[in-house]
C-alpha positions in Angstrom: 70.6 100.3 140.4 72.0 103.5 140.2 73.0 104.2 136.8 76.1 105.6 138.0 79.8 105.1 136.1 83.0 105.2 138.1 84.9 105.6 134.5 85.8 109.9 134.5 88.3 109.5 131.4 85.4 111.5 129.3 85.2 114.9 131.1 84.1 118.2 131.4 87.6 119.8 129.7 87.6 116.8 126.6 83.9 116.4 126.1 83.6 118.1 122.9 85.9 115.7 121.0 83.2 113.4 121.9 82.2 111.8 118.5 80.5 108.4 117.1 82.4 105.8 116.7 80.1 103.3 114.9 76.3 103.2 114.4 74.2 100.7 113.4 70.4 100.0 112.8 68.8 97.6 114.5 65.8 95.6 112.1 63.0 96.5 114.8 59.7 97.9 114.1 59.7 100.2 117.1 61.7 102.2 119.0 64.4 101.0 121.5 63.2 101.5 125.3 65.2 99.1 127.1 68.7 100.3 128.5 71.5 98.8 126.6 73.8 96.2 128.8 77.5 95.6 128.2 79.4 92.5 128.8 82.3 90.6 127.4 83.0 92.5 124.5 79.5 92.5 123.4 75.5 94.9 123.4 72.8 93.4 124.6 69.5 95.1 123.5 65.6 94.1 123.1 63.6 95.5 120.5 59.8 95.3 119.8 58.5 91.5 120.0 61.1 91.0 122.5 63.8 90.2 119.8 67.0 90.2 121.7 70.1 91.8 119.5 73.7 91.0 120.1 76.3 93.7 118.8 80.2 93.7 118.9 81.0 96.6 121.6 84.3 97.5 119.8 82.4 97.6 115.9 79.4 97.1 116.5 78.7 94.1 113.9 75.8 91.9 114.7 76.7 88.8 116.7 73.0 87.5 116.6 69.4 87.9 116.9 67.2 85.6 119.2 63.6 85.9 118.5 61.1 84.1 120.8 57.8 85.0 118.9 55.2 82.6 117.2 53.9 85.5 114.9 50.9 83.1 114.1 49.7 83.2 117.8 49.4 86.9 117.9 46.0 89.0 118.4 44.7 92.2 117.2 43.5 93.1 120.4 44.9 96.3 122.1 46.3 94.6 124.9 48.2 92.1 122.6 49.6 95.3 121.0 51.2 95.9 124.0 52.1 92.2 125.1 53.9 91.8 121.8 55.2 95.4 120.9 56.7 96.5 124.0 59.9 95.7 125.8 61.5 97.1 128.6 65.5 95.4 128.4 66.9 92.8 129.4 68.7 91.3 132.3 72.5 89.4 132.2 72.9 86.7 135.0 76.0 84.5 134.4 76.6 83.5 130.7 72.7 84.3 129.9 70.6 87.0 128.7 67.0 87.2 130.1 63.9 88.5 128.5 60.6 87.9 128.7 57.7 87.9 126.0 54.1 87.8 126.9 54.0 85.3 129.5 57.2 83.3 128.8 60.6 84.1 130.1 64.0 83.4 128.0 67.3 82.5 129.2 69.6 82.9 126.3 73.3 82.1 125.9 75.1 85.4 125.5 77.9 84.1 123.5 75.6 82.0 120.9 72.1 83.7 120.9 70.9 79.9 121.8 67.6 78.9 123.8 68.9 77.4 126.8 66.1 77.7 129.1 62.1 78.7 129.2 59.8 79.7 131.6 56.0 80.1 131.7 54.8 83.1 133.8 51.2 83.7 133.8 48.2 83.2 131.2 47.9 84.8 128.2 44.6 85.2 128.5 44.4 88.0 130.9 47.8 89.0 131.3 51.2 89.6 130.0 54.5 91.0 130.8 56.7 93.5 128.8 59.3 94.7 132.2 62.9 93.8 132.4 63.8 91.2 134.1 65.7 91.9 137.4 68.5 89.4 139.0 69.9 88.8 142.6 70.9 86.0 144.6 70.8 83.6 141.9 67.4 84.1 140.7 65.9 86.0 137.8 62.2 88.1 139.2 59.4 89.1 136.8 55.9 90.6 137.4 53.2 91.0 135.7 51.2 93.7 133.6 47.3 94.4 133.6 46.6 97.2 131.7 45.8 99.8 134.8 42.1 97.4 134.5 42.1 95.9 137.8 41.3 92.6 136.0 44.3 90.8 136.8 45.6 89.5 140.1 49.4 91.3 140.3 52.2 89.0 141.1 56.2 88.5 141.4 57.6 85.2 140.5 61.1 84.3 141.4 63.1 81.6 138.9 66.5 79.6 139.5 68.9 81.7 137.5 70.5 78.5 135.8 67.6 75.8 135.5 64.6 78.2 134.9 62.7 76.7 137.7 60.2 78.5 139.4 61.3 79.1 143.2 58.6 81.3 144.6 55.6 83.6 143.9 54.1 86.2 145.9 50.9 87.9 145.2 50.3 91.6 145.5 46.6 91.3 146.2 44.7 89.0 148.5 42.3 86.5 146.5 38.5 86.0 146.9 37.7 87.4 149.9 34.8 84.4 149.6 37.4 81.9 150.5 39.9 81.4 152.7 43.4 83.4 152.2 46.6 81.8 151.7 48.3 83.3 154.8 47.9 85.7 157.1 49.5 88.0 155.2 46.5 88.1 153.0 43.9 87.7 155.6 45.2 91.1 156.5 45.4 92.7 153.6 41.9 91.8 152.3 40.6 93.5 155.2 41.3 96.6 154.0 39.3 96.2 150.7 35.8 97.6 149.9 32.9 95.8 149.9 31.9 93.8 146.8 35.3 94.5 144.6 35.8 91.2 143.9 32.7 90.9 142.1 34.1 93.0 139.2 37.5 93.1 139.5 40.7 90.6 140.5 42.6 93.6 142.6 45.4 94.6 140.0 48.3 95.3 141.7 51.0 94.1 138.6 54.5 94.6 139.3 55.2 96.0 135.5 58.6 97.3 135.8 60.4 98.7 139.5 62.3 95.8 141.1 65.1 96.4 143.6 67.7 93.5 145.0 69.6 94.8 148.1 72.1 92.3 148.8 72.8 93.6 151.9 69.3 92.7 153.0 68.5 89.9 151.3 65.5 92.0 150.1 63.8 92.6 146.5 62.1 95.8 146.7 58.6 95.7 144.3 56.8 98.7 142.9 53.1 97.7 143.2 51.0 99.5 140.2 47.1 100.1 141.4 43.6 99.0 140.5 41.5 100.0 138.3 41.6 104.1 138.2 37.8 104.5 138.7 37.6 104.2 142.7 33.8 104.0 142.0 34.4 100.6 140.1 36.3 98.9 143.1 33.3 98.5 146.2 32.1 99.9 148.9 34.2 101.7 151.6 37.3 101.0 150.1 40.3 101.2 152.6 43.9 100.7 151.6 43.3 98.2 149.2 46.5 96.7 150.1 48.9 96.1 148.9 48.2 98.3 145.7 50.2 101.7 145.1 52.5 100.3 147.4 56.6 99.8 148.3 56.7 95.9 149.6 59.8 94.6 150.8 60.0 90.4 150.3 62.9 88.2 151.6 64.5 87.6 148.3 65.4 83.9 148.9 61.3 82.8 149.9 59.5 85.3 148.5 58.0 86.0 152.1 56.3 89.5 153.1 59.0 91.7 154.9 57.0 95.4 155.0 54.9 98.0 153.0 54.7 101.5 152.4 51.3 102.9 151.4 51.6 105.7 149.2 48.9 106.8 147.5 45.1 104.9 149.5 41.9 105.1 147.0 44.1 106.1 143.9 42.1 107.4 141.1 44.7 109.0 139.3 47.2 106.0 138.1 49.2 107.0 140.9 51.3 104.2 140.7 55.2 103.6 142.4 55.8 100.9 139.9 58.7 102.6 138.6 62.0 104.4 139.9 63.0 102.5 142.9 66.9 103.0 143.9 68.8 101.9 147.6 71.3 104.2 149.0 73.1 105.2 152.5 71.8 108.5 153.6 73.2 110.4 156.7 69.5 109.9 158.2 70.7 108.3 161.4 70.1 109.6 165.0 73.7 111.2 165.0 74.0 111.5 161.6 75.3 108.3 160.9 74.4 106.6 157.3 71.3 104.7 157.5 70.5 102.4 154.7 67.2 103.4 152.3 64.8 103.3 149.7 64.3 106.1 147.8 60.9 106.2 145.2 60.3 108.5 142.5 56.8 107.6 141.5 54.3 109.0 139.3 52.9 111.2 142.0 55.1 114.0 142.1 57.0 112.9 144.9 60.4 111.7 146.0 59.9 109.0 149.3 63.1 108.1 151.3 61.6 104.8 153.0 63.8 102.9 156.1 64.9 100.1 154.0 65.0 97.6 157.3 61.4 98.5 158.5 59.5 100.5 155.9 59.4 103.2 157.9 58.6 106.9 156.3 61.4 109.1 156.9 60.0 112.2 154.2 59.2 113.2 151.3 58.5 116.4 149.0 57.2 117.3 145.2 59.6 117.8 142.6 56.9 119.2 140.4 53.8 121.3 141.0 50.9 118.6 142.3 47.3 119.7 143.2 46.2 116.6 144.6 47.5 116.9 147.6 48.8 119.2 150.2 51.8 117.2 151.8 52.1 114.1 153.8 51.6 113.7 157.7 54.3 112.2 159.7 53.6 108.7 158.9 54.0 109.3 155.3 50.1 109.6 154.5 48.8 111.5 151.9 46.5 114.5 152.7 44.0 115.0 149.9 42.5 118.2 147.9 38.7 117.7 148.0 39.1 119.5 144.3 41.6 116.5 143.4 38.9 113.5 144.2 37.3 113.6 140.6 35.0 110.9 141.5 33.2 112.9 144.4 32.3 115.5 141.8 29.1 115.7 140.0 28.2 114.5 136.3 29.2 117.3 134.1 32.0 118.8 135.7 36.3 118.5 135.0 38.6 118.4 137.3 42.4 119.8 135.9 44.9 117.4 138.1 48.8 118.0 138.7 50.3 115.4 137.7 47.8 114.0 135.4 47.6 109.9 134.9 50.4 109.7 132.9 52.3 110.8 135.8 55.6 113.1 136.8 58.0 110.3 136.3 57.7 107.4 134.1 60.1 104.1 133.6 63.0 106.4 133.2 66.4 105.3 134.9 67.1 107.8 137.6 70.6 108.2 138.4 72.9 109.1 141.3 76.0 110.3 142.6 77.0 108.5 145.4 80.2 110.8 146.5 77.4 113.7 146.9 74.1 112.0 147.2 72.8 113.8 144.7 69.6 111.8 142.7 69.2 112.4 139.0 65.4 112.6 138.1 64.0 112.5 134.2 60.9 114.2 135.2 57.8 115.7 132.6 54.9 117.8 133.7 51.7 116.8 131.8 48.7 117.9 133.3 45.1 116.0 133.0 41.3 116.8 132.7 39.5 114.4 134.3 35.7 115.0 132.8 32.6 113.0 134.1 30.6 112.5 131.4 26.9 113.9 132.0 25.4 110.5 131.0 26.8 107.0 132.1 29.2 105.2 129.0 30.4 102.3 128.7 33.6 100.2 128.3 36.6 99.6 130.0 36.6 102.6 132.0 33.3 102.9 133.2 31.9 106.5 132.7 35.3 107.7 133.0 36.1 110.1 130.3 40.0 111.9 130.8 41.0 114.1 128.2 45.0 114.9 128.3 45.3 118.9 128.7 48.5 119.8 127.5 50.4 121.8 129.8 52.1 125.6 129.7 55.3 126.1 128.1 57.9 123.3 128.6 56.8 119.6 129.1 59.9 117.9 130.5 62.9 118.5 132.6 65.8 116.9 134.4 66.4 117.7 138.2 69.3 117.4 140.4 67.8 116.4 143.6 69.3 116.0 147.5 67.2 113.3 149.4 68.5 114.5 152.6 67.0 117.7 152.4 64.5 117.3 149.9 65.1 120.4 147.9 65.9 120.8 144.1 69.5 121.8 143.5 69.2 122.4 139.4 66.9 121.5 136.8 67.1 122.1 133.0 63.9 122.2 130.6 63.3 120.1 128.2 60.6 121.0 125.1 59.1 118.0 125.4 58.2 115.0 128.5 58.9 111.7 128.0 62.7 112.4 127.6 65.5 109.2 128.1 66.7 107.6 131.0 69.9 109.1 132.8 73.1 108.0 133.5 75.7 109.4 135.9 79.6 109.4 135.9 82.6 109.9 138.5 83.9 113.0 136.1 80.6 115.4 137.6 78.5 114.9 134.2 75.0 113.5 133.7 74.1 112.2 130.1 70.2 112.0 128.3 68.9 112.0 125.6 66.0 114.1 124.7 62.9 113.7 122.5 63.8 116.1 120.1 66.5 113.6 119.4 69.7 115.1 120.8 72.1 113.2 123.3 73.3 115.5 125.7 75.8 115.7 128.7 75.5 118.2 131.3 77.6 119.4 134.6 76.2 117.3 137.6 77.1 120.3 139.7 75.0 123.1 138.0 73.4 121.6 135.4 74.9 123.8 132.8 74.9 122.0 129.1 78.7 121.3 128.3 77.7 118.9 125.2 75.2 118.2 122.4 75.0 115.7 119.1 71.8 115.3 116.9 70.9 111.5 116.8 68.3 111.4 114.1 65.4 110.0 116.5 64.2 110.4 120.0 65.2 108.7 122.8 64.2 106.7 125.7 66.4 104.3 127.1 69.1 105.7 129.8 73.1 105.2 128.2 75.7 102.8 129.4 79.5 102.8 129.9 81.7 101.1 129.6 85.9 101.0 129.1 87.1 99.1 125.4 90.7 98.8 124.9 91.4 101.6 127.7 89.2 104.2 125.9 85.9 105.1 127.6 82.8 104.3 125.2 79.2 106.0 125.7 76.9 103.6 124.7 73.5 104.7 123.5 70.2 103.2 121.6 67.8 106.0 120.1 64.6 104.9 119.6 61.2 106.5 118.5 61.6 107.6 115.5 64.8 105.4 114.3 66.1 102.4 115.6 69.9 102.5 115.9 72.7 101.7 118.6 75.4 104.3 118.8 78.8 104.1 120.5 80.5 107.4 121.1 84.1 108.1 121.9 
């Protein structure tokens, strides 16, 4: 998806009549992450619990509220915090909304707010899943979530869009290497794992948010998060650990392994590509000719244009300042700082890294321009300390200790970026990281909110600031657009603070 708007009726010369229109609060505990979707005349949203709201687009009166949670089955653990709490959106296919909630997925009927189909997805006991949902060829994908621990064996399950039936599954990890491997996809893969890691860990690999469909291809493009983030923790002479930190391509009808792009071998910094995956035509060919791609923004730093037929690595650069590494060979390898490798260092010592674990690009929507091929990125700079405790500690993390170093000056910004080239073009600072999701439209402008709490619109050519409005809370979620009665509408939920949907005119 690439959060781009053919509407141009709000411009750069009538922008600053742009007002609200209506506003309304949403009854959610938390704030509103997931990207608003429009269809028929009505707002689709998820809030925390995965409650689903349903919103007249012209006044924004509720239509209804579907809520999928059993309150009485719900933990006080720290990973049920997250199972229940957070939500990522939403996905439309047909006459349905699609969420998920822990380890169930929900087809609901748009126009009633009915239950009209369910779907188990994995076991509560050691997973859950908080990601939108993502639709193509008649199917609704999901992943899973692990909790960066490397306990949990990442998958991507495919469902029939209309029945709820589960079609195919395809595991990012091999199993144990003990037995024998489903295919030999696997057989391959577990090759490339150290010795021993299955004796504390199940791989990891979950597929938590990025999800591509490329209909021209017939492939679904995963982002595959990594293991657990000590190296130390995960055997002896680990290799790629496939197919963790990875780009896989599957055939979107059978779920079957296409190709892989290794980005980041022996992560130990949460290094993961599981967000920010968008498809394009770039003028990559031999004579210049459009060739069809994958481009990544991951947590690393860097910006991957990928062959979207083979896998192939065609380049890559930073958009931020990184330390871990000093660029990429000509397969697309990373080549590592000794300094960066926290885990080769002794007890006692901290290591500053660039991007830290939190990384330089979160869940975010990127946007694009198609006319220009120009990519929109909602990047933050937060640097970490990774400190080695002097004596061994337990828990989770092993004797892992990172402290988050906040970094110089300004935390977030928002780049204009050309994927041919690789170069920056514009950015704009932000006070603070974590800012919203973008969204792009044919009149040159680029809207996001901030985390100050402002909604503002900028010129997609040089990134001047051509419109601000206070929205009384932070914001996350990337806007949507739509056209109501032949008057362009800006829709946008603000979240973080307050939990309200906003249309402007």
């Amino acid at each position: 998806m690439q959060h781009h708007s053919n509407l141009e009726q709000i411009n750069k010369s009538n922008i600053k009549d742009l007002g609200i229109t209506w506003a309304v609060d949403l009854p959610t505990q938390d704030g509103l992450v997931g990207n608003p979707l429009i269809k028929d005349g009505r707002i689709f949203q998820s809030g925390s619990f995965s409650r689903v709201f349903a919103n007249d687009l012209k006044t924004g009166e509720p239509l209804w509220i579907f809520d999928p949670v059993d309150r009485a089955q719900i933990g006080a653990s720290l990973m049920e915090g997250f199972a229940t709490r957070t939500n990522r959106g939403v996905a439309l296919f047909e006459d349905l909304v699609i969420v998920v909630h822990r380890c169930k997925l929900f087809a609901v009927d748009q126009a009633t707010g009915l239950k009209r189909w369910e779907a188990p997805t994995c076991d509560t006991k050691t997973n859950w899943t908080g990601g939108a949902p993502r639709v193509g060829g008649g199917m609704v994908f999901i992943g899973n979530s692990g909790f960066d621990s490397g306990l949990t064996r990442g998958f991507v399950d495919a469902f029939d869009g209309k029945t709820g039936k589960k079609v195919w599954r395809f595991y990012t990890v091999p199993g144990d290497p003990k037995k024998p491997q489903d295919n030999k996809v696997y057989e391959m893969a577990v090759k490339t794992w150290g010795e021993g890691w299955y004796d504390n860990l199940k791989g990891g690999g979950n597929v938590w948010e990025a999800m591509s469909y490329d209909e021209k291809l017939g492939h679904l493009y995963i982002g595959v998060g990594g293991s657990a983030i000590d190296p130390r923790t995960r055997g002896k002479n680990i290799g790629d650990e496939l197919f963790t930190t990875s780009i896989v391509a599957l055939d979107a009808k059978t779920g079957e392994y296409v190709w892989h792009f290794k980005m980041n071998p022996k992560d130990g910094w949460n290094y993961e590509p599981s967000i920010g995956i968008m498809i394009s035509e770039l003028p990559l060919g031999p004579n210049g000719e459009n060739k069809r791609v994958v481009i990544s923004v991951p947590k690393n730093g860097f910006v991957f244009v990928i062959d979207a037929r083979t896998g192939k690595y065609l380049s890559s650069n930073n958009y931020v300042d990184v330390n871990w590494t000093t660029g990429h060979d000509e397969n697309g390898r990373p080549i590592y700082t000794e300094q960066a490798q926290w885990w080769k260092q002794p007890p006692g010592s901290k290591v500053r890294i660039k991007p830290g674990g939190m990384g330089s690009h979160s869940f975010e929507a990127l946007a694009y321009d198609p006319s220009k091929n120009v990519l929109f990125i909602p990047a933050m700079n937060l640097d970490y300390d990774y400190a080695i405790p002097a004596q061994k500690t337990e828990g989770l993390f092993g004797d892992l200790g990172v402290s988050i170093t906040p970094s110089e000056g300004r935390d977030g910004k928002l780049i204009a970026w050309d994927p041919v080239s690789q170069k920056e073009i514009w950015s704009v600072e932000h006070e603070r990281p974590m800012n919203s999701g973008l969204l792009h439209s044919s009149a040159g402008i680029v809207f996001q909110g901030t985390a100050e709490g402002y909604f503002k619109a900028y010129d997609s050519s040089s990134g001047q600031e051509i419109w601000s409005k206070a929205t009384g809370g932070a914001m996350r979620a990337a806007p949507s657009s739509v056209l109501v009665d032949g008057k362009q509408l800006i829709v946008v939920s603000v979240g973080r603070g307050t939990n309200s949907m906003v249309a402007k005119q």
